[in-house]
N, C-alpha and C positions, 0 to 999 in steps of 0.2 A: 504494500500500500504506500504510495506517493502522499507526503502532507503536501500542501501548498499554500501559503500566503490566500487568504480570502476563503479559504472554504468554512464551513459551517458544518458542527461535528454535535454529537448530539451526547452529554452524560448516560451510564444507564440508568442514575438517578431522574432524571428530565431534565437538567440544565444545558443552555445550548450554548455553543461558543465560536468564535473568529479564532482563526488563527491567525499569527501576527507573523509567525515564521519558525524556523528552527535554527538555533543556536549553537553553541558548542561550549561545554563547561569550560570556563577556565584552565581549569589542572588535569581532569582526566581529560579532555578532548571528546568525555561523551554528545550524543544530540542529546538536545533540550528542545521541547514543544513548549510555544512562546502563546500565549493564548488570552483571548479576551469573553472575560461573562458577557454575554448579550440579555443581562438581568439584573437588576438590583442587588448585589451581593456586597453587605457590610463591610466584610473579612479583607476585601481587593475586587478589583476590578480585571487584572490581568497575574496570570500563572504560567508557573512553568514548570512540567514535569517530561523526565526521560522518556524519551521515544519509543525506548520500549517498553516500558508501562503504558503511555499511551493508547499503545496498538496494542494493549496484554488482553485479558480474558479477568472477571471475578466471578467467585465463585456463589451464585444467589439461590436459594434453598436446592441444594444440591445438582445445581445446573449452571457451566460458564458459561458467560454471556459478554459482551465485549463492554470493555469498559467505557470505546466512545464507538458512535457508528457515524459515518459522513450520514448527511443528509443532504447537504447541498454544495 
């Protein structure tokens, strides 16, 4: 799966999100997924988690299910 600047990625909680781009950590050189709530979210506005969590699977009553799915 290709991230891309602009697409629209959906939690599998329901929160939807922009991506802003992918990064590169500092010191390990891992990707980093640069991302924007398109919701009201107290906590922050834009996140960043490893790429490969992004694209990972959790585990919700005994069934994985992707943690984000494109939508758009």
């Amino acid at each position: 799966m290709i991230i891309k600047s602009g697409q629209i990625w959906q939690h599998f909680k329901g929160g939807k999100y922009q991506i802003i781009n992918v990064a590169k950590h500092s010191e390990s050189l891992e990707d980093l997924v640069i991302y924007e709530a398109l919701y009201d979210n107290v906590t922050s506005k834009y996140w960043a988690r490893p790429l490969a969590d992004f694209l990972g699977t959790k585990n919700i009553d005994s069934r994985e299910v992707p943690r984000f799915k494109l939508i758009k």
